[in-house]
ZADRENTOR-109078 format. One record per residue (C-alpha): y negated, z negated, x; residue number from 0; residue in three letters. Coordinates in steps of 0.02 Angstrom, whole numbers, plus 50000, padded with zeros to 5 digits. Each point is the difference from the previous one (the first is absolute). Layout:
! residues N
SITE / Y / Z / X / NUM / ala
...
This chain:
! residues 119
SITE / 50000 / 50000 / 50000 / 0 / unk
SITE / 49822 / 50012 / 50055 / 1 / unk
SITE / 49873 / 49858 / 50061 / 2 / unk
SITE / 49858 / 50057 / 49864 / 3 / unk
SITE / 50089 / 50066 / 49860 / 4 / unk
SITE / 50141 / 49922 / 49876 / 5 / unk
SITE / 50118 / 50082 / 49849 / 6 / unk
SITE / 49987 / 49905 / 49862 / 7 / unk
SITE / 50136 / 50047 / 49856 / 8 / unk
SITE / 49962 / 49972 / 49794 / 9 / unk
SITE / 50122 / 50047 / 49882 / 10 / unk
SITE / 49955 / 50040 / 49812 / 11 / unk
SITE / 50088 / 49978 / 49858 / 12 / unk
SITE / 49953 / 50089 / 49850 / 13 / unk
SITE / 49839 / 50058 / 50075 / 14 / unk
SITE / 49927 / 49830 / 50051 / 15 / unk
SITE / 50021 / 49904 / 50157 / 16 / unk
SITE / 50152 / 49893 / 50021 / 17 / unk
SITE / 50043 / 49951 / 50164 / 18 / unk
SITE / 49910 / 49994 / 50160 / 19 / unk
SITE / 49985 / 49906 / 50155 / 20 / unk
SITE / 49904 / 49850 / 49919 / 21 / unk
SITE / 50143 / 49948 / 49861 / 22 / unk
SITE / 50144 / 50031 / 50120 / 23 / unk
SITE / 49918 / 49887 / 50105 / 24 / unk
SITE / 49962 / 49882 / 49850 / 25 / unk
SITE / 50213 / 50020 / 49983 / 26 / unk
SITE / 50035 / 49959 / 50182 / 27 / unk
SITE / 49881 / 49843 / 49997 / 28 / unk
SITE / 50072 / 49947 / 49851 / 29 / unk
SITE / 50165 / 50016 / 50079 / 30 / unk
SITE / 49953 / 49893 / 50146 / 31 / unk
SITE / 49920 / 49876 / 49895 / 32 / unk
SITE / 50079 / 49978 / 49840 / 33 / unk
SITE / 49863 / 49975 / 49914 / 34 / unk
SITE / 49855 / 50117 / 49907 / 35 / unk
SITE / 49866 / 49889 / 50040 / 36 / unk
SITE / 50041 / 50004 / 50211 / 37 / unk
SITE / 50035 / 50151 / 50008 / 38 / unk
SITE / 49837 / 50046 / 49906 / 39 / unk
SITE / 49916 / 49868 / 50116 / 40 / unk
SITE / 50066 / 50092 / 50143 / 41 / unk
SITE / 49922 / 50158 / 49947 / 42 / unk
SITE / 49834 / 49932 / 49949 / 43 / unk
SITE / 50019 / 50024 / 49812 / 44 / unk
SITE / 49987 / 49861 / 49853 / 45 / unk
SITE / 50137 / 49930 / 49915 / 46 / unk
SITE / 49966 / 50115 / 49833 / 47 / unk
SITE / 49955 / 50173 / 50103 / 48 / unk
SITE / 50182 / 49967 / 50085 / 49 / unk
SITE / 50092 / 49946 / 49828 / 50 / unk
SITE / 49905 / 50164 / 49913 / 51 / unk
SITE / 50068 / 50099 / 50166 / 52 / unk
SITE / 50171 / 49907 / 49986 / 53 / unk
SITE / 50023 / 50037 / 49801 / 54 / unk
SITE / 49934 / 50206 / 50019 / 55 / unk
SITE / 50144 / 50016 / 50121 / 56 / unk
SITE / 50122 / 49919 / 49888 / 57 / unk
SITE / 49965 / 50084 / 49848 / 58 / unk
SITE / 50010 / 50178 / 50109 / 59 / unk
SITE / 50161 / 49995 / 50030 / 60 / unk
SITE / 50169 / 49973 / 49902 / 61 / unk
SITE / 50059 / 49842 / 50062 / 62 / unk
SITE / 49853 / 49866 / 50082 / 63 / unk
SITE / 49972 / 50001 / 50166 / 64 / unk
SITE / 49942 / 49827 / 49991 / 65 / unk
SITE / 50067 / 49840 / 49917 / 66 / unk
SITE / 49915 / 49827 / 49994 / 67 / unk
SITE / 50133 / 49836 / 50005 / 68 / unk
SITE / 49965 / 49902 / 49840 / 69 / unk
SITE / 49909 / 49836 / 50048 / 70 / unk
SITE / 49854 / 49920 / 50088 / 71 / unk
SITE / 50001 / 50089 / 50175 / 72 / unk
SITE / 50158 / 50103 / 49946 / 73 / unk
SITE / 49925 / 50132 / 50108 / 74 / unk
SITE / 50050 / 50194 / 49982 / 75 / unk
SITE / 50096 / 50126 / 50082 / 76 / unk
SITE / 50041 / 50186 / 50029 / 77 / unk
SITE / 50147 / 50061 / 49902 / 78 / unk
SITE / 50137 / 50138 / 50056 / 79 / unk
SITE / 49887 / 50118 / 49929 / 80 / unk
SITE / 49833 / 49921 / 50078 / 81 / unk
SITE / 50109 / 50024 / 50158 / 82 / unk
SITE / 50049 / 50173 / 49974 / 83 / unk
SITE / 49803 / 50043 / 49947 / 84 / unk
SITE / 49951 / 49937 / 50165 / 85 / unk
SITE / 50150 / 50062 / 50112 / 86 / unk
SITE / 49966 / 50180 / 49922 / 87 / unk
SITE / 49799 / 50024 / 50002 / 88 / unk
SITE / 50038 / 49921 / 50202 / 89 / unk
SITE / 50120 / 50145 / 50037 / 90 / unk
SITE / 49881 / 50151 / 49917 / 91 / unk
SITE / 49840 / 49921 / 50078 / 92 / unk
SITE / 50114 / 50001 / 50197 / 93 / unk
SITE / 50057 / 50161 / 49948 / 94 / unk
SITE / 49824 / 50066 / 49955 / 95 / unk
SITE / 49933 / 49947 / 50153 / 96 / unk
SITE / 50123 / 50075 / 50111 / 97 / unk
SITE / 49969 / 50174 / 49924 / 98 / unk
SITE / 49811 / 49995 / 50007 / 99 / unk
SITE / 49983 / 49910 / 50171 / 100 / unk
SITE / 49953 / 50160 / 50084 / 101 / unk
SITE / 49877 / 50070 / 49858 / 102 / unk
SITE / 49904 / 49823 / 50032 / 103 / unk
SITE / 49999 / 50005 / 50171 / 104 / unk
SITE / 49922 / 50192 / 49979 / 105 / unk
SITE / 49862 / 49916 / 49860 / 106 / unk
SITE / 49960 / 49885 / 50116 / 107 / unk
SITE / 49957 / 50102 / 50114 / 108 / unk
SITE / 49867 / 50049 / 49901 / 109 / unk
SITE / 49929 / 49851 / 49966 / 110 / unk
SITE / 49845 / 49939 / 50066 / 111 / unk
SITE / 50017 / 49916 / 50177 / 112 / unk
SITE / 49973 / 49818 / 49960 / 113 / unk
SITE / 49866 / 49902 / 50068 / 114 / unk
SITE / 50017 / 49852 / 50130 / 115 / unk
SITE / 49939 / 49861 / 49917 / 116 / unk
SITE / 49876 / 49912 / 50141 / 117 / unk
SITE / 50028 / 49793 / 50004 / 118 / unk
């Protein structure tokens, strides 16, 4: 990949944006943390902007991608199918990248030089 430029991969569903690199990252955080509101804190989001985030994502697919345990601090986690999600959108974004590698390294030779920034 380049210094200056990065791919960045959306996919829409149904002619609206589904999945980018900002809710599978929600996915993996929540994965790490088991929880909505950590894994929102870790991404700089409030508790409702994750939980609205969280709630799109299950009601876009078949089966939830992410369950909440019953309880005070039940926490949440990915399912088999929050799993897969991730796993999947991973593989076509490494996949992407690979194939356009050299058409970024050719647009960024076009770019601008960039400017040393004096202390």
């Amino acid at each position: 990949m380049t210094e200056r430029l990065r791919l960045t991969l959306r996919v829409d569903a149904d002619k609206k944006p589904a999945l980018g690199h900002g809710k599978i990252r929600l996915l993996e955080q929540l994965a790490e943390t088991g929880s909505i509101s950590a894994a929102g804190r870790a991404m700089g989001m409030s508790y409702r902007r994750t939980w609205l985030l969280v709630d799109s994502l299950n009601q876009m697919f078949r089966e939830p991608l992410v369950v909440t345990r019953p309880g005070g601090g039940g926490g949440a986690f990915l399912t088999a199918e929050g799993e897969a999600v991730v796993r999947c959108y991973r593989d076509i974004e490494k996949q992407a990248a690979q194939v356009a590698e050299a058409h970024l390294a050719e647009l960024e030779k076009l770019l601008t030089p960039q400017t040393v920034e004096c202390p």
